[in-house]
PASEBA-1860 file (N, C-alpha, C; in nm, 3 decimals):
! residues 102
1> XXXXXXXX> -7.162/18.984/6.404/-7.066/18.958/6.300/-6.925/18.944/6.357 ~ -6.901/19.021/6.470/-6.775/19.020/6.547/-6.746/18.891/6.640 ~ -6.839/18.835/6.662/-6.824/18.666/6.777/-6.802/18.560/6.663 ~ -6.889/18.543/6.525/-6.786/18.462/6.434/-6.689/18.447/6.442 ~ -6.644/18.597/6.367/-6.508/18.604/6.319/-6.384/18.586/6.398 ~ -6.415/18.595/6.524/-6.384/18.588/6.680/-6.321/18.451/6.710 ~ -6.441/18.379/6.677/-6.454/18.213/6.673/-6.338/18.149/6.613 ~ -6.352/18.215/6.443/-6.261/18.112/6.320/-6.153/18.149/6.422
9> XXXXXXXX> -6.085/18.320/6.424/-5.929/18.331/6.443/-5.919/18.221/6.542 ~ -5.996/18.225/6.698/-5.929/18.151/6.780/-5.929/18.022/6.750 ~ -6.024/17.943/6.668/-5.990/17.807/6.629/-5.884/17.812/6.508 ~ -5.870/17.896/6.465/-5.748/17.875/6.337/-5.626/17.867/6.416 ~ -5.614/17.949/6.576/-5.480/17.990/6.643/-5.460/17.862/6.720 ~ -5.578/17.801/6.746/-5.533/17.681/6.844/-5.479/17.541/6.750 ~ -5.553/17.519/6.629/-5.532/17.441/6.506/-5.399/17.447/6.466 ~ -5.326/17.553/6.427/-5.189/17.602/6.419/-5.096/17.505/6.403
17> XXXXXXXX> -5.071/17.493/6.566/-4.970/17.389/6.565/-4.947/17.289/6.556 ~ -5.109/17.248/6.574/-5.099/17.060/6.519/-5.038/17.092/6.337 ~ -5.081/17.194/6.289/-5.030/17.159/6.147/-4.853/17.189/6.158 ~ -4.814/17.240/6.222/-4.623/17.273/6.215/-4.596/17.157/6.290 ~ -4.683/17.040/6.383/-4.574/16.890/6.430/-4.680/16.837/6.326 ~ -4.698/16.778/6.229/-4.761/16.710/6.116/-4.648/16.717/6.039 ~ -4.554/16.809/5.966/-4.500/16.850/5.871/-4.365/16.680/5.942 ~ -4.307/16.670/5.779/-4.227/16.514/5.843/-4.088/16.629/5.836
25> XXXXXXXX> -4.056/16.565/5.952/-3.917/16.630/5.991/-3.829/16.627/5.868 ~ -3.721/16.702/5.839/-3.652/16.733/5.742/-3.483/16.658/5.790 ~ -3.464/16.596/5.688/-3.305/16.534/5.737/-3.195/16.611/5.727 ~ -3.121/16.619/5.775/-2.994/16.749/5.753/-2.881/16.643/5.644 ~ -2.873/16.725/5.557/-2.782/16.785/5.420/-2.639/16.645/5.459 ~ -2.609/16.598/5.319/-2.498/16.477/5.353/-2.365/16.633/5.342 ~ -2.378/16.759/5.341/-2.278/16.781/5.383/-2.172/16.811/5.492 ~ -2.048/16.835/5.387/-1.914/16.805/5.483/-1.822/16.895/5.553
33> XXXXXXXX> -1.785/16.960/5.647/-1.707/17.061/5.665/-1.580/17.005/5.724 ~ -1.436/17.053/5.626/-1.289/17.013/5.654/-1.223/17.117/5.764 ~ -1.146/17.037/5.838/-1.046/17.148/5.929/-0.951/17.106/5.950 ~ -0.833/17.142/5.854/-0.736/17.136/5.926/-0.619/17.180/5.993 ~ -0.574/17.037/6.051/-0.466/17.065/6.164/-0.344/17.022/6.148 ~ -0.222/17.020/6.250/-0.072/17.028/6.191/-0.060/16.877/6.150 ~ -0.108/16.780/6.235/-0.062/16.641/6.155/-0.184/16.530/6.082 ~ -0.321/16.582/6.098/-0.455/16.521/6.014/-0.499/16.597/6.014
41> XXXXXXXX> -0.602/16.624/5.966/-0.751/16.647/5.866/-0.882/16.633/5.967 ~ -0.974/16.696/6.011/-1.084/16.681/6.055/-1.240/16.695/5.992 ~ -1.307/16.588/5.958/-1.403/16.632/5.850/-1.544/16.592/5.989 ~ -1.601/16.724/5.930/-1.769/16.712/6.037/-1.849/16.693/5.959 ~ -1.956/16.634/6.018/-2.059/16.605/5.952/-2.168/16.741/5.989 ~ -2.306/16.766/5.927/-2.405/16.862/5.938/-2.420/16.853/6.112 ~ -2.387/16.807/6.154/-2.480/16.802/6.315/-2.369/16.857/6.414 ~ -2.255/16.883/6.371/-2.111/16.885/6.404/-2.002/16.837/6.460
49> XXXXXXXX> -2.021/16.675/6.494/-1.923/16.614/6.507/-1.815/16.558/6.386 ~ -1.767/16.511/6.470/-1.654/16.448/6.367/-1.662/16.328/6.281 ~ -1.710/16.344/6.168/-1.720/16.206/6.084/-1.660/16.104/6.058 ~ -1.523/16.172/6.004/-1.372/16.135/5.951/-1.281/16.201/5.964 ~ -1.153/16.121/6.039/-1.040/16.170/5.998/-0.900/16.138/5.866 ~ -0.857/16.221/5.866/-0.758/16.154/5.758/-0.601/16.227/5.801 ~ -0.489/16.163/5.752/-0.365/16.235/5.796/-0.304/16.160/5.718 ~ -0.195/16.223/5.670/-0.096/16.182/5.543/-0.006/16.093/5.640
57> XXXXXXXX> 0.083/15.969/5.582/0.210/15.862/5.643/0.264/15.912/5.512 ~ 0.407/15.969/5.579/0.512/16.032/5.523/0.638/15.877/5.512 ~ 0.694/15.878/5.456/0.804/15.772/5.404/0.945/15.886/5.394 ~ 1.043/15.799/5.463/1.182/15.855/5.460/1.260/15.716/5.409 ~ 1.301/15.754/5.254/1.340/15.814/5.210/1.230/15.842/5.118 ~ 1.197/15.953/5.048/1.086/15.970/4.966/1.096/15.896/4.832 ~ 0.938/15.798/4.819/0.956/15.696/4.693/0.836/15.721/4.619 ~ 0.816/15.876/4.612/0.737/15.950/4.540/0.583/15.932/4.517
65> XXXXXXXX> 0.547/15.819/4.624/0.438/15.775/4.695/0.367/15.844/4.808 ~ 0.250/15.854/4.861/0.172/15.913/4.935/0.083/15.814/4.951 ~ 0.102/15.807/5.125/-0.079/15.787/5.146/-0.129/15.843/5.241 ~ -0.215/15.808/5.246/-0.319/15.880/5.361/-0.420/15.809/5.399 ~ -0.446/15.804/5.549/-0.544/15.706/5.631/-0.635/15.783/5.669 ~ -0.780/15.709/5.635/-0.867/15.724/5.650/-0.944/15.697/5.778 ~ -1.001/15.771/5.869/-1.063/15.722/6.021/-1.186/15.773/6.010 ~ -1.214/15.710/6.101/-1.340/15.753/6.148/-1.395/15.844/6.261
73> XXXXXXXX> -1.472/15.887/6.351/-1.492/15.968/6.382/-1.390/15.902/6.541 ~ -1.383/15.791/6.588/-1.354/15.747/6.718/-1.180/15.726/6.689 ~ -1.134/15.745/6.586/-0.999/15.702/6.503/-0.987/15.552/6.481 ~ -1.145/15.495/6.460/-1.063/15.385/6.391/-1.048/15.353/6.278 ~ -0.970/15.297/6.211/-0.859/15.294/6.078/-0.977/15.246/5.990 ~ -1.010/15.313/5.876/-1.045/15.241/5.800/-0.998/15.191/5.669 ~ -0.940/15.289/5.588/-0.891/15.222/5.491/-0.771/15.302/5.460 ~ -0.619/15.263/5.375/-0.531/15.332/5.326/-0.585/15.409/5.147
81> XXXXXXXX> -0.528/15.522/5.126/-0.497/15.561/4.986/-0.398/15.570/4.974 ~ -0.395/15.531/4.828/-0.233/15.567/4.777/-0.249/15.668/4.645 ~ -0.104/15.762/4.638/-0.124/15.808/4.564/0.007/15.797/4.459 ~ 0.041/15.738/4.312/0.170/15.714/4.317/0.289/15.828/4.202 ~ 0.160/15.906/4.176/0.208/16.011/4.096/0.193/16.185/4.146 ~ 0.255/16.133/4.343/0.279/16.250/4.393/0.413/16.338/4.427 ~ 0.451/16.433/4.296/0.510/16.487/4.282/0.492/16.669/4.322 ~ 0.565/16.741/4.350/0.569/16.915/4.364/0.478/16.979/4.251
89> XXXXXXXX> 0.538/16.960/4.163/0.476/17.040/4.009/0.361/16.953/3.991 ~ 0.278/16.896/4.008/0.160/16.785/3.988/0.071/16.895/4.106 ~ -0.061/16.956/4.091/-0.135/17.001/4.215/-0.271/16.905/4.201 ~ -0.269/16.856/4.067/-0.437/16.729/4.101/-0.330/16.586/4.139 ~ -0.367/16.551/4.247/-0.328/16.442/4.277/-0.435/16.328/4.293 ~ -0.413/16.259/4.250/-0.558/16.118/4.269/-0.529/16.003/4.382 ~ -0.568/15.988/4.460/-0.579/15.885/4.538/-0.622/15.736/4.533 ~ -0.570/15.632/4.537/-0.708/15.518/4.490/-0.672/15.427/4.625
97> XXXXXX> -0.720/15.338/4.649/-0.726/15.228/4.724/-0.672/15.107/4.623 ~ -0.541/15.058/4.719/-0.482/14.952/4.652/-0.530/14.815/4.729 ~ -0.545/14.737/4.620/-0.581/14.528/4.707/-0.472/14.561/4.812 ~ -0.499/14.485/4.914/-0.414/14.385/5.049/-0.388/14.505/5.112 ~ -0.432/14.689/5.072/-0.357/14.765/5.213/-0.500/14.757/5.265 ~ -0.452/14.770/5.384/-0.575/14.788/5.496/-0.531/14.928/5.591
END
């Protein structure tokens, strides 16, 4: 009764692992982790590089406008936001993408 039972475990132990590489790999999460720093923004992706960057273009004299550029993980430019109702006392600010900025 003991060389059966003997039998199943060691074929259940060798069987094992073909069933844990069968299973379909699992994709890691579209999320995002922010860090930032004194003059941009660093956003990682799940695997931990750098996805996107972003960093505010400041205007002198202030024309109560904001934007902020969008990069990518190598810094290249991808698109401007603007924001045109960025004021002190305002803390939701909205961003949009205007025609012709690049």
């Amino acid at each position: 009764m003991k060389i059966p039972s003997g039998f199943t475990f060691i074929a259940l132990l060798l069987f094992f692992p073909f069933v844990i590489y069968a299973r379909p790999k699992i994709a890691l999460p579209n999320n995002y982790i922010m860090k930032s720093k004194d003059d941009h923004s660093e956003i990682f992706s799940a695997d931990g590089k750098v996805a996107y960057q972003y960093g505010l273009e400041l205007d002198a004299p202030s024309t109560g406008e904001t934007r902020i550029t969008l990069k990518d993980g190598s810094t290249k430019k991808l698109f401007n936001l603007v924001a045109d109702h960025d004021f002190c006392e305002n803390h939701k600010t909205t961003f949009t993408q205007r025609k012709g900025l690049s």
